[in-house]
N, C-alpha and C positions, 0 to 999 in steps of 0.2 A: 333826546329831549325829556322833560318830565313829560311821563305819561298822562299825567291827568291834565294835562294842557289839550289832550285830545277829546276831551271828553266837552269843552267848552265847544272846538270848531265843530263837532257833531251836533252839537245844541243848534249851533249857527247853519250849517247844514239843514236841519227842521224847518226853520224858517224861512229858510231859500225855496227848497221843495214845496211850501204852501204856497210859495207866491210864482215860481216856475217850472215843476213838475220833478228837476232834479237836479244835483250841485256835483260837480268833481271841483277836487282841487291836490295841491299839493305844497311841498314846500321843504326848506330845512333848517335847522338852528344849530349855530358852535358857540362854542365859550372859550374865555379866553385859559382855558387850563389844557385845549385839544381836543376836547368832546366836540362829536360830531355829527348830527341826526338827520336822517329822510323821510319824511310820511307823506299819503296818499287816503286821502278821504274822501267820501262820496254819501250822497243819499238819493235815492227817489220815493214818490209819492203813490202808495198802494191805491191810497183812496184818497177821498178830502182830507180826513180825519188821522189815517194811520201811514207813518213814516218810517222808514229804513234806512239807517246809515251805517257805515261799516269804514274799518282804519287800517292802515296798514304802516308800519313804522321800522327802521332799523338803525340803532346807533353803535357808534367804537367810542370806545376809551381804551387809553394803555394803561396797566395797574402798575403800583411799586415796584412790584418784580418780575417786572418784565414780561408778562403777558397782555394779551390786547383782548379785549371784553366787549363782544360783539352780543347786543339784545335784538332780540326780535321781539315783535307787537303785535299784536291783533286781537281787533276789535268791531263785536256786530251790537245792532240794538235796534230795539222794536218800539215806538211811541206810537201810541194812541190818543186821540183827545176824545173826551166825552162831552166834554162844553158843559158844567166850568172845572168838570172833572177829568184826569188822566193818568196816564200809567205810562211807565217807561220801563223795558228788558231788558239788561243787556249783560254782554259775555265778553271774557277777554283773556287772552294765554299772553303772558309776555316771560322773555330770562333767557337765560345761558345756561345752555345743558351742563357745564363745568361749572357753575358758582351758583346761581338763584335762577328759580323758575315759580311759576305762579298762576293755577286758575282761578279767575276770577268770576264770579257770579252778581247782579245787582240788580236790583228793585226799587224805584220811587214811585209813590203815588203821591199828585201833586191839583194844587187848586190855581186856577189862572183865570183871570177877567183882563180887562182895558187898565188896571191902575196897578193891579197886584199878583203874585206869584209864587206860592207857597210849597216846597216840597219835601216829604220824608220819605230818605233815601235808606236803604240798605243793601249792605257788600259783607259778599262770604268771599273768602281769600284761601285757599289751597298752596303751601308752602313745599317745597324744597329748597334748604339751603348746603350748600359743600361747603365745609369751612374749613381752607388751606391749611396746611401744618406749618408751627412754626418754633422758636426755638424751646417754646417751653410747654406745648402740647403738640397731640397728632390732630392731623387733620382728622373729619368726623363728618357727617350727612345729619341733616336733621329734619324732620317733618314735622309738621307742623300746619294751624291755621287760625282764624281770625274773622269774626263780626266786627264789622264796622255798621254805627247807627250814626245817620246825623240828620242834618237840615239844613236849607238852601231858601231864602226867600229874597227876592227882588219887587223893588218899589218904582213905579214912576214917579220922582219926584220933579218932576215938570214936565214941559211939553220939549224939550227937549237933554233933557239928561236922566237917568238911570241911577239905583242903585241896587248890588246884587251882593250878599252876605252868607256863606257859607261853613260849616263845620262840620265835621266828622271826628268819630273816636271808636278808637279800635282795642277789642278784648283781646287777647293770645291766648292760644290753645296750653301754652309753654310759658314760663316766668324766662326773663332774659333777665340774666346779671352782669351790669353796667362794666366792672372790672374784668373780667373772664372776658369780656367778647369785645374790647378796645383795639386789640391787634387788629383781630379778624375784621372789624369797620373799616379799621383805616386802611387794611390792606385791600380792600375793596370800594375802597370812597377816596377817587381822587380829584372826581369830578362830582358837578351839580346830576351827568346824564350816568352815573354809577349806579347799577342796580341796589344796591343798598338803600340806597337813597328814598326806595316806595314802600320799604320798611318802616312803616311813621307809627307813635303812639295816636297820633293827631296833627290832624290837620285846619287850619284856619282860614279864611282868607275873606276879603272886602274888594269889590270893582265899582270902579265910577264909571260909567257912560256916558256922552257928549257927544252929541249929534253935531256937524257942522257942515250946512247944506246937505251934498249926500257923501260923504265921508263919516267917518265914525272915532273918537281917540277912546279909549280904553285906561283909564290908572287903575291899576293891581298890586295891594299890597296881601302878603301869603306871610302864613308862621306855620312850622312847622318841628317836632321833635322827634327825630329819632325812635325805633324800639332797641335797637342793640345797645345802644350807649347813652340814651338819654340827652343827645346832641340836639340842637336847635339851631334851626335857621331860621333867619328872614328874608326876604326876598322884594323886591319892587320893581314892575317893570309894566311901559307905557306903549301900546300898541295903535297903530294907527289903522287903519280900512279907505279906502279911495278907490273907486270906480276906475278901471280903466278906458272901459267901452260899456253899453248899455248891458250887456253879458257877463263881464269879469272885472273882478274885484280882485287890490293888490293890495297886502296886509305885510307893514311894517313892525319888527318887536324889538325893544331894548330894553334890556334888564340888570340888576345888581341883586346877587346872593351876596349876605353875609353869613357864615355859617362857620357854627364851629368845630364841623368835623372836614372839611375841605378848604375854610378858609373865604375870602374873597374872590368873588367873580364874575365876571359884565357877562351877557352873550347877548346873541343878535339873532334874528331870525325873521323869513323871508317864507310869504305865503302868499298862492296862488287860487284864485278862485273863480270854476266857468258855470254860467246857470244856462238848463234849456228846455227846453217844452217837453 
């Protein structure tokens, strides 16, 4: 899956926990290129105020040449609210010990009331990348790393719909040049759930929310560019939320990448959620 997809159900995770002391769920997403993902999330409630959720994720892809590219995930975080003030902590290791791996470090401090919600977020990113050999270099390890600064505010714009607008942009430690490293992308992006893929200059995205009874539909539009090759995508994709019982909630996803380092692609994805005292 993209990973920062999990960063959203752990928001939704917070909110659970204030209202029922704690949330497991799980779920998985394919596309239509063979990508394949599993994650497992959860949160409980410290206090009133301070919340704990944590992820657990792992997807395949098979690459060009014929190896299959297995990511592992994980991820904890620590929210607090101050009333109208809060802080959010959190950490994340994801990659393949053979192609990209990644510690992750982040920070927001953020303002929230009844109408509005304001946050500035910051991400340190710890790189290794392998970069295969191929017919016209050797393969080579690189280190490297990355601040990202951005902002996330959501509005209520009524009493029953939402709007939630975010960005992020990211420095390199390392200048990447677009021609040199086009192999090594594609040889590693064959899918939307390719580790390459979390390699972004930046990131955009806009969500609509729409309450209906107590079901929930979600529109997601996301852009995003590349750092290796300066590749862009866009993305759309419209999720549904539906109670199944007074306890757990059943979340539908259907999405379209258009991208132009992998091309077109639909996926689908299926999420499970149990609340309990």
């Amino acid at each position: 899956m993209c990973w920062r997809r999990l960063l959203p159900l752990l928001m939704l995770g917070n909110a659970a926990v204030a209202a029922e002391g704690f949330m497991i769920g799980g779920g998985a997403e394919g596309d239509s290129d063979g990508g394949l993902s599993f994650a497992a999330l959860g949160g409980v409630g410290l206090t009133e105020a301070t919340w704990l959720s944590a992820a657990l994720a792992k997807s395949s892809v098979d690459l060009l040449d014929g190896r299959e590219l297995e990511t592992d995930y994980a991820d904890i975080e620590l929210d607090h609210f101050f009333d109208p003030i809060g802080i959010r902590l959190g950490a994340a290791y994801w990659g393949d010990s053979d192609v990209l791996r990644s510690n992750d470090w982040r920070a927001s401090a953020y303002f929230k009331n009844d109408a509005l919600t304001v946050s500035l977020d910051y991400e340190y990113r710890d790189f290794e990348l392998i970069v295969p050999p191929t017919n016209f270099s050797p393969g080579r390890t690189l280190l490297f790393d990355a601040d990202g600064f951005g902002l996330s505010a959501r509005f209520e714009t009524s009493d029953k719909t939402s709007l939630r607008l975010r960005g992020i942009k990211y420095d390199y430690s390392v200048p990447f040049r677009p021609v040199d490293n086009v192999d090594a992308a594609r040889l590693l992006s064959v899918s939307r759930l390719s580790l390459i893929n979390s390699l972004v200059d930046y990131r955009a995205g806009m969500t609509l929310s729409i309450e209906a009874g107590d079901s929930m539909w979600d529109i997601d539009v996301a852009s995003w560019e590349g750092a290796i090759n300066r590749s862009r995508t866009n993305s759309l994709t419209v999720r549904f939320l539906t109670p199944l019982s007074n306890r757990t909630d059943v979340e539908f996803g259907l999405g379209y990448d258009d991208s132009e380092l992998y091309g077109d692609v639909t996926f689908f994805s299926l999420y499970l959620f149990f609340y309990g005292d």
